[in-house]
C-alpha positions as CSV (number, residue, x, y, z in Angstrom):
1,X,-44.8,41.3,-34.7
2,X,-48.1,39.8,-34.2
3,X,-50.7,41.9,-35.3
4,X,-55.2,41.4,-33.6
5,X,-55.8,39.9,-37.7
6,X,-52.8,37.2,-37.1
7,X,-54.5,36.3,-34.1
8,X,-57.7,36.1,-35.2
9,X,-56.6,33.7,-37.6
10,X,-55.2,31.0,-35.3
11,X,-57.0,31.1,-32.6
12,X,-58.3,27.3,-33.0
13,X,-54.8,26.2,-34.3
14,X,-52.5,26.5,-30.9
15,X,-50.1,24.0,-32.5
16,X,-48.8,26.2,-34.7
17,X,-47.6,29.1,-32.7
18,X,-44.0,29.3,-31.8
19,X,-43.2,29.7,-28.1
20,X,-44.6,33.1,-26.8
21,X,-44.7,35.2,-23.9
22,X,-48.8,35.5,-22.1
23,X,-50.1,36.6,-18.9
24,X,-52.4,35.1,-16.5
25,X,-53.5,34.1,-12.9
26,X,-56.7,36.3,-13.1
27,X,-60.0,35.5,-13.1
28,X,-62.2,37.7,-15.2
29,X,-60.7,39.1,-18.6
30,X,-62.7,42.8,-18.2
31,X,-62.4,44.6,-21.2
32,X,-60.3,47.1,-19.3
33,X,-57.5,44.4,-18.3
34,X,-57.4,43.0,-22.3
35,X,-56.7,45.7,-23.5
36,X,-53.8,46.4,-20.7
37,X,-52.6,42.5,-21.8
38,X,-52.8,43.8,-25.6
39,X,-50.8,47.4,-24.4
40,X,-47.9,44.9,-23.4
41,X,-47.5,43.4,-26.6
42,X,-49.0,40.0,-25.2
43,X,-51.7,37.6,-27.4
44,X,-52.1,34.4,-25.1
45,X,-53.8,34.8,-21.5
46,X,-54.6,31.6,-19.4
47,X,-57.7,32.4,-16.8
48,X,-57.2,31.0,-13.2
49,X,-60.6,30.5,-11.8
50,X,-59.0,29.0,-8.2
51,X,-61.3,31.2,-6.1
52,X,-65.1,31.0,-6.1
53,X,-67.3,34.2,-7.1
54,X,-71.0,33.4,-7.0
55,X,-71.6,36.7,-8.6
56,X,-69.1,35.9,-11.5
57,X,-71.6,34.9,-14.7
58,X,-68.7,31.9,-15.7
59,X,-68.5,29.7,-12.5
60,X,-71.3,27.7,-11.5
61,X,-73.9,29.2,-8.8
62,X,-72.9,26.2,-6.0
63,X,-69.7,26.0,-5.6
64,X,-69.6,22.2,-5.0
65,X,-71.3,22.0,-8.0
66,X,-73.8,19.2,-7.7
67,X,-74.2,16.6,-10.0
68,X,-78.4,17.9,-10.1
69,X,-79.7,20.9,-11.7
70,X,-78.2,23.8,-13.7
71,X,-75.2,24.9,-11.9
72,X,-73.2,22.9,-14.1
73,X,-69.8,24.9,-15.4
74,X,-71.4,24.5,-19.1
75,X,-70.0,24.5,-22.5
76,X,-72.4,27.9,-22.9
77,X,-69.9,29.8,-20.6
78,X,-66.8,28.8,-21.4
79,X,-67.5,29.5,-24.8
80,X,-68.5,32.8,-23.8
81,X,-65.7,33.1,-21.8
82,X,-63.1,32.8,-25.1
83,X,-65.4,34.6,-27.3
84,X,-65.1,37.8,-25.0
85,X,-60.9,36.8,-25.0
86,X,-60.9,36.6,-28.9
87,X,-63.1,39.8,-29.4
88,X,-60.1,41.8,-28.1
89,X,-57.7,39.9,-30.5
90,X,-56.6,37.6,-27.8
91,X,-55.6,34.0,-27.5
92,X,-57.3,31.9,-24.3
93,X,-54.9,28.8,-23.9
94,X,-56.0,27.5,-20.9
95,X,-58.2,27.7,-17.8
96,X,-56.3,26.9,-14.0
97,X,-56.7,26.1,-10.7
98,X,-60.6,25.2,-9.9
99,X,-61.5,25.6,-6.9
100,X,-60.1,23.2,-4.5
101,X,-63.4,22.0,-2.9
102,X,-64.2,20.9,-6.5
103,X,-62.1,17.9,-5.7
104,X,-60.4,17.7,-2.4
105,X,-62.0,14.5,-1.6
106,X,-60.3,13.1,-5.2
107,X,-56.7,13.5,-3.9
108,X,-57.4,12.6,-0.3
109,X,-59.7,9.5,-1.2
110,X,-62.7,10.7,0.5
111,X,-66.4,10.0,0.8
112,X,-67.2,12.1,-2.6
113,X,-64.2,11.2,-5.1
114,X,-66.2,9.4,-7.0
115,X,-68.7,12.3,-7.3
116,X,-65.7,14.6,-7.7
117,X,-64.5,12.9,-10.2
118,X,-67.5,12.8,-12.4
119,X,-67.4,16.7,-12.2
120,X,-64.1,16.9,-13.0
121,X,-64.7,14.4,-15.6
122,X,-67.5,16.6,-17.1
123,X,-65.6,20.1,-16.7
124,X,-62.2,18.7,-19.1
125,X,-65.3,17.8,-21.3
126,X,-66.7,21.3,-21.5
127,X,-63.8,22.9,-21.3
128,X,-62.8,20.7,-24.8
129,X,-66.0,21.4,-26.5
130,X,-65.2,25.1,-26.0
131,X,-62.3,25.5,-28.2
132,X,-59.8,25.7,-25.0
133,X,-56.9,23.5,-24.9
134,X,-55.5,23.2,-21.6
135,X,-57.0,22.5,-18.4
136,X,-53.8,23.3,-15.4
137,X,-54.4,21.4,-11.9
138,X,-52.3,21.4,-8.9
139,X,-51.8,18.1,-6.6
140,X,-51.8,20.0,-3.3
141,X,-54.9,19.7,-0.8
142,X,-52.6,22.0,1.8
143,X,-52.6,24.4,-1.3
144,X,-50.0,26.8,-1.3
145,X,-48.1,28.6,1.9
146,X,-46.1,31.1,3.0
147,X,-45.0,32.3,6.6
148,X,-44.5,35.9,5.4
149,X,-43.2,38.6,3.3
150,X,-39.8,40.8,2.6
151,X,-38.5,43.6,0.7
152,X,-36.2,43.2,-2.7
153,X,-34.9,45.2,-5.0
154,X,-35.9,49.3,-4.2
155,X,-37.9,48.0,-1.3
156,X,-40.9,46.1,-3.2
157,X,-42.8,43.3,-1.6
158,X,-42.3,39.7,-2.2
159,X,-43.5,36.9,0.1
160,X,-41.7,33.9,1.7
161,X,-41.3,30.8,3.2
162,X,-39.5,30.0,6.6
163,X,-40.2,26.3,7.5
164,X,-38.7,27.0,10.9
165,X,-42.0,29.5,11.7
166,X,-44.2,26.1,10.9
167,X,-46.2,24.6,14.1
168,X,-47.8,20.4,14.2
169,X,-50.9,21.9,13.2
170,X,-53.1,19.7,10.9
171,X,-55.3,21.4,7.9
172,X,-57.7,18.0,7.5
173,X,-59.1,15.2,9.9
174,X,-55.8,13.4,10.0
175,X,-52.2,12.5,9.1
176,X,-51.9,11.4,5.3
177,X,-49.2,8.6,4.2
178,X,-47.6,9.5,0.8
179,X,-48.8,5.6,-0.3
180,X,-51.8,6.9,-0.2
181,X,-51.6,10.1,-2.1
182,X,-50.1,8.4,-4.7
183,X,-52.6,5.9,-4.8
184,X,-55.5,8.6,-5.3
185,X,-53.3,10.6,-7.9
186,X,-53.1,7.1,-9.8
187,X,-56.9,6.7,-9.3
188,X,-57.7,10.6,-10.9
189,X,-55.4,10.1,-14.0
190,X,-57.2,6.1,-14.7
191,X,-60.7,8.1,-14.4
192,X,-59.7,12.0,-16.5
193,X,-56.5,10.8,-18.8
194,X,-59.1,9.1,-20.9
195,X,-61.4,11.9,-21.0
196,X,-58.7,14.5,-21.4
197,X,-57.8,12.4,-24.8
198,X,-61.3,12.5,-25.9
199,X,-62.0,16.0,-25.0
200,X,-58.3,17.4,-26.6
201,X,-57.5,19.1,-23.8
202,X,-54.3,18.9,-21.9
203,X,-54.4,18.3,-18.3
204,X,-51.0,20.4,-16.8
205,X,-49.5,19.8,-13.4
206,X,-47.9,22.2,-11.0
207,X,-45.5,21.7,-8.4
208,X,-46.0,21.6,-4.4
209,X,-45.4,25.2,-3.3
210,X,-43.4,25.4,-1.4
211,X,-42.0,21.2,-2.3
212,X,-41.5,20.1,1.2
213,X,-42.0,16.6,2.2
214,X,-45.4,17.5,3.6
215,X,-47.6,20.4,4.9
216,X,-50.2,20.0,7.8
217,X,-50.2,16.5,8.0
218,X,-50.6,16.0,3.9
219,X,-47.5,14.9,1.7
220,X,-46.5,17.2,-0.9
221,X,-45.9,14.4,-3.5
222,X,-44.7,16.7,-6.8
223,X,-41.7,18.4,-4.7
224,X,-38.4,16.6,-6.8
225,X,-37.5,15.6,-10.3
226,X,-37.6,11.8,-9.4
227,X,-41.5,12.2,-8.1
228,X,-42.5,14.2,-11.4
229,X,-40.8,11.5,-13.3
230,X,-43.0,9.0,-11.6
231,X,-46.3,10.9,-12.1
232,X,-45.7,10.8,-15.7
233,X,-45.1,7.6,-16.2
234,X,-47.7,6.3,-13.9
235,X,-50.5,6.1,-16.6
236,X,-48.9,6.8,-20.1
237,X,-50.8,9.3,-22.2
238,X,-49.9,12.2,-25.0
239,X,-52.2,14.5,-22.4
240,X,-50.7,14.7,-19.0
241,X,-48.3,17.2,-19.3
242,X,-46.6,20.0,-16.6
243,X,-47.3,23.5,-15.9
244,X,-43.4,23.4,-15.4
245,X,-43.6,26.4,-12.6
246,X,-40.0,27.6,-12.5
247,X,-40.3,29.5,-9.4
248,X,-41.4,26.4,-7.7
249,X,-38.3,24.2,-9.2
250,X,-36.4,26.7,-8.1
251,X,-37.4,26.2,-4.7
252,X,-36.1,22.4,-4.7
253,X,-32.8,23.1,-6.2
254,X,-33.3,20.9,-8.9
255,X,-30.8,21.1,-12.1
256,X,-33.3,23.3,-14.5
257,X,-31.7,22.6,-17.6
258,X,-31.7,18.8,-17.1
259,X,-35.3,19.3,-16.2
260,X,-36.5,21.1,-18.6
261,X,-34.4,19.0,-21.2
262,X,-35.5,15.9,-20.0
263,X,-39.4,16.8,-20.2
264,X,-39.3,18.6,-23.0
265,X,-37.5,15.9,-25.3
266,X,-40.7,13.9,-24.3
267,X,-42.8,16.8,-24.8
268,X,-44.5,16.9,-21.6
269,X,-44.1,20.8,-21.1
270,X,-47.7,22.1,-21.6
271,X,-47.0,26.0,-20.3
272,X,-44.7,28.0,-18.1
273,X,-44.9,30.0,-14.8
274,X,-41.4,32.2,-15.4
275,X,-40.3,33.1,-11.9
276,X,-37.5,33.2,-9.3
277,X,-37.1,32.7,-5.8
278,X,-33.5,33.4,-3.4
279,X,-32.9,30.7,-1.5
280,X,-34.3,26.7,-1.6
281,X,-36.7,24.7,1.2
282,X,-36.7,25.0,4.0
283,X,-36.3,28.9,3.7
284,X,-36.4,31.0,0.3
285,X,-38.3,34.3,-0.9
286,X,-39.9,35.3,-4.1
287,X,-38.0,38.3,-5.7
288,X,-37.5,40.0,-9.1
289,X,-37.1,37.1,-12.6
290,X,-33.8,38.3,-12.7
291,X,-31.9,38.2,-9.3
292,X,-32.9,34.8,-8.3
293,X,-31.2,31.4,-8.1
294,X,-31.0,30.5,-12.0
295,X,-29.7,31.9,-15.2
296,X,-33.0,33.1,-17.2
297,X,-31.7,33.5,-20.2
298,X,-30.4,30.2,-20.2
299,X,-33.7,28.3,-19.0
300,X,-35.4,30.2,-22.0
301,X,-32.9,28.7,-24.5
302,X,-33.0,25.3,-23.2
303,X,-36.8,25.5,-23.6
304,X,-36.4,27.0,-27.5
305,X,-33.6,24.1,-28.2
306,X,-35.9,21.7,-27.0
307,X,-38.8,22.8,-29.4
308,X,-41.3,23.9,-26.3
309,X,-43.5,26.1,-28.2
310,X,-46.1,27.2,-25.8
311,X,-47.2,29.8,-23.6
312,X,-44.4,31.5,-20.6
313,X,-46.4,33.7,-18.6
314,X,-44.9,35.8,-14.9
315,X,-46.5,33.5,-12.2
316,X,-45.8,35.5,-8.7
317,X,-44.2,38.8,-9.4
318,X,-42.8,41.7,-6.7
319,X,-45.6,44.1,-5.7
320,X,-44.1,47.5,-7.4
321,X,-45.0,51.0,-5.8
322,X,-48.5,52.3,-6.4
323,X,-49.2,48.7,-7.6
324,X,-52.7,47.2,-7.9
325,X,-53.5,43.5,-6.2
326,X,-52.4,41.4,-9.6
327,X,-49.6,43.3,-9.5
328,X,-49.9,44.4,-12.7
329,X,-47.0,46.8,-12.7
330,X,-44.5,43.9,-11.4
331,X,-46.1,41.9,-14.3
332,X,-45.1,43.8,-16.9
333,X,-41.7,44.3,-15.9
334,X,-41.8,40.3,-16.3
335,X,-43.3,40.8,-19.7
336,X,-41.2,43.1,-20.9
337,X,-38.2,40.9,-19.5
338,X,-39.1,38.2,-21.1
339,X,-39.9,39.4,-24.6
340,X,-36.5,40.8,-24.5
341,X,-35.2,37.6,-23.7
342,X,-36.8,35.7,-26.5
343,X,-36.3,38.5,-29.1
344,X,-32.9,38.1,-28.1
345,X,-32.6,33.9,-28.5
346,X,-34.0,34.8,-31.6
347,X,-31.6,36.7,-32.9
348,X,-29.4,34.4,-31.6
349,X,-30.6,31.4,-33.3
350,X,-30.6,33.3,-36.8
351,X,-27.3,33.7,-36.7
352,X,-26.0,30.0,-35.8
């Protein structure tokens, strides 16, 4: 059991913690909700910062964040930011998801890449300086959809995707060809990959949710195996690694074992989003980590036996009765779930 002096003491040394169960996917870490991470038995959080507060004292005051005055994302806040994380005897491995408009025009080749870039450019260098190791993106200028919601298990909510409720509408100025998103993502990893190795941070990338072939006129490049293969061998580097998003995997009806084995004998698997969904595109739902369409326990060994030892945290969850909006009831039925689980392989391993 990890006790707050354990984690005090290797904070700054991520490499060499075993694979762990965290939480995530909000945005600021009030002392209330640490100590609710702490009352689950959890030491690593990641901070998803993909929506825009201008009243929130860590995100810059323009959300475009120009490349003039003092709006800047800056090494001052982000240290901040961890130092309020490690005051409550907590771990922060990683920050997610900017917001999209912080480069849009960087994966759809537009009039301010270049600009974009230079942000982003300076943001995996803050983030760096600050102590925090991972930096998770998403590929996806659509960003993520879903045409409604459903009842599982005991009637809680979970939402879903029925391609067959899409219409032609576009979401930019045009029709994108996948040439071209691939030539943009090629064009983002020469300009960051560099930066990423001289900052120490790795850069983490999620699937398409849902992985269609495209959404609203964009193509959803990282949607299959072969396409993630691609992207990581497109421009080489120890860095570029995947937020390896289960859920999302599970939604292509990809062989998870042989994915999972494949990257993680390479050691690209930066972090985990442990989740299920019933069903594969065009049509699946989200529903409870253990009535979906893989085995868990056997994705969590094939992660051990490959020697990922980073951070699994519940991505989307089932809204639970008298839940709150981060679902933090369905969240720590994941937790708990999952710490089972991995006391479990544990056991397991001690005894081969």
């Amino acid at each position: 059991m990890s006790s707050d002096s354990d984690v005090e003491g290797s904070v700054s040394r991520f490499e060499e913690l075993p694979m762990r169960v965290g939480l995530g996917q909000f945005m600021d870490p009030t002392e209330k909700r640490l100590r609710y991470v702490k009352q689950l038995g959890v030491d690593d959080i990641l901070l998803n910062m993909y929506q825009y507060d201008p009243d929130y004292e860590h995100m810059p005051d323009d959300e475009r964040m120009p490349l003039e005055g003092d709006d800047e994302w800056s090494v001052e806040n982000l240290i901040a930011l961890r130092e309020r994380v490690e005051d409550a005897g907590i771990r922060l491995n990683a920050i997610e998801n900017v917001p999209i408009s912080f480069y849009e025009d960087v994966m759809l080749g537009g009039p301010e890449r270049d600009e974009q870039l230079e942000k982003l450019k300076r943001t995996i260098r803050n983030i760096g300086e600050a102590g925090i190791p991972i930096f998770g993106y998403h590929w996806a200028p659509a960003g993520v959809w879903r045409t409604g919601s459903t009842s599982v298990r005991g009637g809680a909510f979970v939402s879903a995707f029925d391609a067959g409720e899409l219409d032609s509408t576009l979401t930019h100025d045009r029709e994108y060809t996948e040439a071209e998103l691939w030539e943009n993502y090629e064009y983002f990893l020469e300009a960051v990959l560099p930066v990423a190795e001289e900052a120490g941070v790795d850069l983490c990338l999620h699937p398409s949710d849902p992985p269609m072939e495209r959404l609203g006129g964009v193509p959803q490049l990282f949607r299959n195996f072969e396409n993630f293969k691609r992207a990581m061998d497109l421009v080489p580097s120890d860095n570029h690694k995947l937020d390896l998003c289960l859920g999302c995997w599970s939604q292509m009806g990809e062989d998870l074992p042989e994915v999972i084995r494949y990257f993680g004998e390479r050691d690209e698997i930066g972090y985990v989003h442990f989740r299920d969904v019933e069903g594969t595109v065009p049509a699946f739902h989200e529903t409870f980590v253990d009535e979906g369409n893989y085995d868990e326990y056997e994705l969590l060994s094939t992660l051990d036996s490959v020697g990922f030892d980073g951070m699994m945290i519940p991505d989307h969850t089932p809204h639970l009765e008298d839940d709150t909006d981060w679902e933090h009831r369905g969240r720590a039925y994941t937790v708990g779930y999952l710490r089972g689980m991995l006391r479990a392989r544990r056991a397991e391993t001690r005894g081969e």
